[in-house]
Structures are given as structure tokens and as C-alpha cells.
KETI-790827 format. One record per residue (C-alpha): residue number from 1; residue in one letter; x, y, z. Coordinates in steps of 0.2 Angstrom, whole numbers, plus 5000, padded with zeros to 4 digits. Example, Ala and Ser with C-alpha at 12.3 -4.5 7.8 and 13.67 -1.06 7.14 Angstrom:
REM residues 2
dofi nr 1, rest A, east 5062, north 4978, up 5039;
dofi nr 2, rest S, east 5068, north 4995, up 5036;
REM end
This chain:
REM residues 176
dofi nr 1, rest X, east 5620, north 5364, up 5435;
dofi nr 2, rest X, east 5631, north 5364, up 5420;
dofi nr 3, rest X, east 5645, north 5352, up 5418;
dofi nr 4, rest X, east 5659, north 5367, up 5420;
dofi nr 5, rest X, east 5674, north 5365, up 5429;
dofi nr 6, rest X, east 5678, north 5382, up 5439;
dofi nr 7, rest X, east 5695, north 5382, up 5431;
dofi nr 8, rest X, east 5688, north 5384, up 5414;
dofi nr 9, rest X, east 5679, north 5402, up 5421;
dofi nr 10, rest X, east 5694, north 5405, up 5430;
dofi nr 11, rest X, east 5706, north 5403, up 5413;
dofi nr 12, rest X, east 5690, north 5415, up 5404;
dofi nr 13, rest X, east 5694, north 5429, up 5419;
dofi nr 14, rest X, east 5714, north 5427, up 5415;
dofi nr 15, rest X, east 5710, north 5428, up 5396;
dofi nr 16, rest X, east 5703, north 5444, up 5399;
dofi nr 17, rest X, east 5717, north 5451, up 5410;
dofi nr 18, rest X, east 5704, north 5452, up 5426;
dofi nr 19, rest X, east 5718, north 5443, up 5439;
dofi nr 20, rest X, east 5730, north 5459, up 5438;
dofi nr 21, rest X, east 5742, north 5460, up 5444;
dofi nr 22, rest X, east 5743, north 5442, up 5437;
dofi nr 23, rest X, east 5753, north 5429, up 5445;
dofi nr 24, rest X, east 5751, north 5437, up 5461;
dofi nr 25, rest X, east 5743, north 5435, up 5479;
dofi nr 26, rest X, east 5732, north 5449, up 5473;
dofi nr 27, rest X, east 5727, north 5443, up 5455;
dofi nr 28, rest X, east 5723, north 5426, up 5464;
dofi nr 29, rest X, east 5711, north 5436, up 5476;
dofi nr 30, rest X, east 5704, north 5445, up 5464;
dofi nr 31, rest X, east 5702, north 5431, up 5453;
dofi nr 32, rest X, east 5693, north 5421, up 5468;
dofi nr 33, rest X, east 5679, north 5435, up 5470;
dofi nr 34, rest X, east 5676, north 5436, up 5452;
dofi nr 35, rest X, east 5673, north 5416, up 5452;
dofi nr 36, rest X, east 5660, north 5421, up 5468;
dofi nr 37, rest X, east 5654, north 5435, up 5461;
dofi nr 38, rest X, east 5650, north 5429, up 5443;
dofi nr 39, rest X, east 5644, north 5410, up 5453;
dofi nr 40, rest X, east 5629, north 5422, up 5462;
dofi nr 41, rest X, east 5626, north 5432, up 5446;
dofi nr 42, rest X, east 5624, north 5415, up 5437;
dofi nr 43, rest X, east 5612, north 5409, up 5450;
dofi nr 44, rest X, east 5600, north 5425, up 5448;
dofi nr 45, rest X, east 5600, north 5422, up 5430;
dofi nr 46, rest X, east 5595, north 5403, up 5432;
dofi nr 47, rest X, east 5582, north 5402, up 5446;
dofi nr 48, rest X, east 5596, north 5397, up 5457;
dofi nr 49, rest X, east 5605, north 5383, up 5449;
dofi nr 50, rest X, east 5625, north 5385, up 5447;
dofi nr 51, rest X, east 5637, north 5384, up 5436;
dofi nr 52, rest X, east 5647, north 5372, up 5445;
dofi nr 53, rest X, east 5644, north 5359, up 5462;
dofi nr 54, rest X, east 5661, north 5367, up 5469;
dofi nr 55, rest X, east 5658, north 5375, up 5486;
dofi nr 56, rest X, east 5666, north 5390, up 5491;
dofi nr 57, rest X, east 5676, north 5391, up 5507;
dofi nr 58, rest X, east 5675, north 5406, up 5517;
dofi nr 59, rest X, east 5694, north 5412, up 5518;
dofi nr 60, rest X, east 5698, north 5427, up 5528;
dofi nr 61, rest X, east 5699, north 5438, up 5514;
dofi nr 62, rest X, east 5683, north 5432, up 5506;
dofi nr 63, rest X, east 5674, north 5417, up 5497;
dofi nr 64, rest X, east 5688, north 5405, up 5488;
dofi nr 65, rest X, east 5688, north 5388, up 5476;
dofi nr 66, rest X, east 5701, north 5381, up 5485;
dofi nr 67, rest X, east 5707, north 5369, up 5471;
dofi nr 68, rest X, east 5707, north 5384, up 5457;
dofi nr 69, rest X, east 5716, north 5395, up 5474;
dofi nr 70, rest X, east 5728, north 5381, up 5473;
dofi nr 71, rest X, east 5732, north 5378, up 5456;
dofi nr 72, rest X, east 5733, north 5397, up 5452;
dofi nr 73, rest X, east 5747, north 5399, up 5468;
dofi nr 74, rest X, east 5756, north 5382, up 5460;
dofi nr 75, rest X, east 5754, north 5379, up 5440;
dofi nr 76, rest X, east 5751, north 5397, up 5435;
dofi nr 77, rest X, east 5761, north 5397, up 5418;
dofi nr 78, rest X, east 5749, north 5380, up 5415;
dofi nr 79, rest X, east 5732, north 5391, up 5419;
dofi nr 80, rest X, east 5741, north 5406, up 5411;
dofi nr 81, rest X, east 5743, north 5394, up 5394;
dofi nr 82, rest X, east 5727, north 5384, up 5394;
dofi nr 83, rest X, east 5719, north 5402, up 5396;
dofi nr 84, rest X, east 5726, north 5407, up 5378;
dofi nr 85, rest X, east 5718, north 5393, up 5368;
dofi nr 86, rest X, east 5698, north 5393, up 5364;
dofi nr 87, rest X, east 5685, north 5394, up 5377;
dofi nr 88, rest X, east 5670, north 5390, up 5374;
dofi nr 89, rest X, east 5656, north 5391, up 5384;
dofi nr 90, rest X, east 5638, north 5389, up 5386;
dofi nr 91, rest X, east 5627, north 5408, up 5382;
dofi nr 92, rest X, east 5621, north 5408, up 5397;
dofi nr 93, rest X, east 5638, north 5407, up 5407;
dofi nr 94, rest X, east 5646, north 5418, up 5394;
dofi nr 95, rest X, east 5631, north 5430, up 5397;
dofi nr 96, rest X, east 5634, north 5427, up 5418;
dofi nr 97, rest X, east 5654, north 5432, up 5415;
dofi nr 98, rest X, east 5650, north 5446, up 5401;
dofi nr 99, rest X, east 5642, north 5455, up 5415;
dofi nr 100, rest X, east 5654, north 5448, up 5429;
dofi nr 101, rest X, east 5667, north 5459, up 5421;
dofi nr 102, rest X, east 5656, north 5475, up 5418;
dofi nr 103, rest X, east 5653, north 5477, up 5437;
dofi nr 104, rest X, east 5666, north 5471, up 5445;
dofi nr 105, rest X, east 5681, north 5469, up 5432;
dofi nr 106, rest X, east 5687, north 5486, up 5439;
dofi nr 107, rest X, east 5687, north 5484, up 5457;
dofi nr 108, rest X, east 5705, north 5479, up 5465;
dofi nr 109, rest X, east 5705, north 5462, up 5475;
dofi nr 110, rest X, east 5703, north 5470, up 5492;
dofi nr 111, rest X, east 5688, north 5481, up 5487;
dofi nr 112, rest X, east 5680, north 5464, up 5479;
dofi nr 113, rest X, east 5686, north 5456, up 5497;
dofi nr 114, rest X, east 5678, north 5468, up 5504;
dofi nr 115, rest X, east 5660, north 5466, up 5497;
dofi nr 116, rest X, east 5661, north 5448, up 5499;
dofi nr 117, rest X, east 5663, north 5452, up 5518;
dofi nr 118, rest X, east 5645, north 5459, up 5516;
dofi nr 119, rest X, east 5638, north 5441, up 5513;
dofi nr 120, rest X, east 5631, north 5433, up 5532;
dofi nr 121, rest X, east 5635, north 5416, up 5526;
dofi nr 122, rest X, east 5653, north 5420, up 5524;
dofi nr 123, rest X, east 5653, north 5427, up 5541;
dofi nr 124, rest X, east 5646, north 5413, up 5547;
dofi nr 125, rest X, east 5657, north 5400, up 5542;
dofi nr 126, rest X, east 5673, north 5409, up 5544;
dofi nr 127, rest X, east 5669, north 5411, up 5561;
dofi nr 128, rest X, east 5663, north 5395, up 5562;
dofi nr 129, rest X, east 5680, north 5390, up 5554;
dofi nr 130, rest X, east 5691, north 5397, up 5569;
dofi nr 131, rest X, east 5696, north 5385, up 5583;
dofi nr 132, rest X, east 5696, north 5391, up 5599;
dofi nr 133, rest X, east 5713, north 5391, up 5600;
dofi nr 134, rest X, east 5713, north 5404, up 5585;
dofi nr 135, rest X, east 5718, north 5393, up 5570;
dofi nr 136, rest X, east 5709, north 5392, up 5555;
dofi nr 137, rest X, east 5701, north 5377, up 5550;
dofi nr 138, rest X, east 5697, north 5373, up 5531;
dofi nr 139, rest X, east 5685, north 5359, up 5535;
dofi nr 140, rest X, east 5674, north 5369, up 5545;
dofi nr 141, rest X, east 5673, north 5381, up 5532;
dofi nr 142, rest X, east 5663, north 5375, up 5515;
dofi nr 143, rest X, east 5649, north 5386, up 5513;
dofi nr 144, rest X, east 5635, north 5376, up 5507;
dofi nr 145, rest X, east 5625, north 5384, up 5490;
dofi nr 146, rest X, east 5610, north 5383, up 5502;
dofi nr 147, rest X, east 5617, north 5397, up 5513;
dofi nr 148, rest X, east 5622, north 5409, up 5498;
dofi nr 149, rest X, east 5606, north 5405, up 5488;
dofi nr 150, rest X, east 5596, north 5414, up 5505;
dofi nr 151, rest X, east 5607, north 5430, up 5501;
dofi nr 152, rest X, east 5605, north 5432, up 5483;
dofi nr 153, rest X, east 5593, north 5446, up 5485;
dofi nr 154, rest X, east 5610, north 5455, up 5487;
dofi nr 155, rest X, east 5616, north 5451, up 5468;
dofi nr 156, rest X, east 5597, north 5457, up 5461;
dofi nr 157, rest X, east 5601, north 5473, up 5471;
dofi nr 158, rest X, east 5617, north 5475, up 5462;
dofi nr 159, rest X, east 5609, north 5469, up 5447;
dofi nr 160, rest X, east 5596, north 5481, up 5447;
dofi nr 161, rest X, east 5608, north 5494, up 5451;
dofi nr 162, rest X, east 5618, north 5490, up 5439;
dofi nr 163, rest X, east 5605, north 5491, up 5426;
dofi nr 164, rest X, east 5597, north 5506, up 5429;
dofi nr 165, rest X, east 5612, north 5515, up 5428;
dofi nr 166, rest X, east 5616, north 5507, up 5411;
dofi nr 167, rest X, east 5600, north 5513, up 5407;
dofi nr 168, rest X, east 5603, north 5531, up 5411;
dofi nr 169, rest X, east 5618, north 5529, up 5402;
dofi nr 170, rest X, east 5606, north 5524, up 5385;
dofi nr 171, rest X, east 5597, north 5539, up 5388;
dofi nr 172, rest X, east 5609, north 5549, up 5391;
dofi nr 173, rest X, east 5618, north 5545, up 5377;
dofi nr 174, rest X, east 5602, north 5548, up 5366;
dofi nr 175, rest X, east 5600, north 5565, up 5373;
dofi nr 176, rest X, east 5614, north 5571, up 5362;
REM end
């Protein structure tokens, strides 16, 4: 584990204009499954270890950092500001986010919802997360890393994808 605070990946994304529309409910989603998504690419780059020991909660829309949720929805002219000045990051995070935003830097919030729907453990503990009179509660909704590390067969996938395609596009690209 590096010593990162999520909120330093999170002002990287909004450095490079990935939380559009920004200062929205929808740049804050999108920004919350870009932290999830780049969090799981990091950990199939380095054998499982994470870039932070922030847990995700398992939101109805997806995988969430509640405090960097929060701070977005209340300081966003802060993050927004902070976001403007130097990052600097380890390689090996830098690498993580790099190809964070070539996949899924695209994708609209709800799509990237979506696919975070596709991970069991999200399932798991937002279920697990719903009383039984029907209200959601946070506490019961921490997904521990040991859950999503048995899922991140799913990244390599995408990984993998990913890379044969960009390879295609080499060749391709050599073809003319």
C-alpha cells in the first residue's frame, strides 16, 4: 500500500476533466467508479496491494469513497483548486490512472455504474446494506479489499482486452 490519499487520485481525475459534467451529481458518480476502477487496475498491476487502505462502500449506483463522495458534493471549488496545482505521483499509480482513463475515461457515469454492478461483492453488501424495512444502511455497507481482490480476474479480463485491441491498433497502424 502506498501512502495516497484517495483525494489526491480523485483531484488527478478532475485535472484531467474525467468528472464531466463537473460539479455534478454525475461528475461525482463518474468520478467514484473511476477511483474503483483505477483502485482494481492498480491491484492487478501490484499483486494485489492497493493504492490506499480506504474501503469502498457499496452505494446503489455503484462502489463509492464516501469521504472523497462527500467532499466533492460539499468543497468542490477546494478539490476543483487543489486539482490545478502539481500532482505528483508514484509511476506505478501514475501508470494505474494513465490507463484508468484510456478505458474508461469515455464511459458516462451510468455506464461505469453499470459495470461496477457486475462485481458480486458489490451485490453483496448492498444488499446486505438494506434493512428490512427498506432503508439503506452505510454501516453495513464497506466492502472489505478481501472481497474485491476474489473478483480481480474481472480487471485482467478487461485488461487483456484492452490490450489486444491496442495491439491490433499497432498493427494496424503498421499496415499502412
Amino acid at each position: 500500500m502506498n501512502n495516497i490519499e484517495p483525494r489526491t487520485i480523485a483531484k488527478w481525475f478532475i485535472n484531467q476533466n474525467l468528472d464531466n459534467p463537473s460539479n455534478s451529481r454525475d461528475g461525482n458518480m463518474k468520478l467514484q467508479k473511476l477511483l474503483f476502477f483505477s483502485q482494481l487496475i492498480y491491484m492487478c498491476q501490484n499483486k494485489g496491494k492497493t493504492m490506499y487502505n480506504d474501503e469502498f462502500n457499496a452505494f446503489e449506483h455503484g462502489m463509492v469513497l464516501e469521504s472523497v463522495r462527500l467532499e466533492y458534493q460539499n468543497s468542490f471549488n477546494t478539490l476543483y483548486t487543489e486539482s490545478k496545482n502539481d500532482i505528483n505521483l508514484p509511476e506505478d499509480i501514475l501508470k494505474a490512472l494513465v490507463l484508468t482513463k484510456e478505458i474508461f475515461g469515455n464511459c458516462s457515469a451510468n455506464e461505469l455504474s453499470d459495470m461496477s454492478h457486475q462485481f458480486k461483492a458489490w451485490n453483496k453488501y448492498f444488499t446486505k446494506s438494506i434493512n428490512k424495512n427498506g432503508i439503506y444502511n452505510k454501516s453495513k455497507s464497506k466492502v472489505p479489499y478481501s472481497d474485491l481482490k476474489e473478483e480481480l480476474y474481472k480487471m485482467e479480463k478487461v485488461l487483456s482486452a484492452y490490450e489486444a485491441t491496442s495491439q491490433l491498433d499497432v498493427e494496424e497502424d503498421e499496415d499502412y
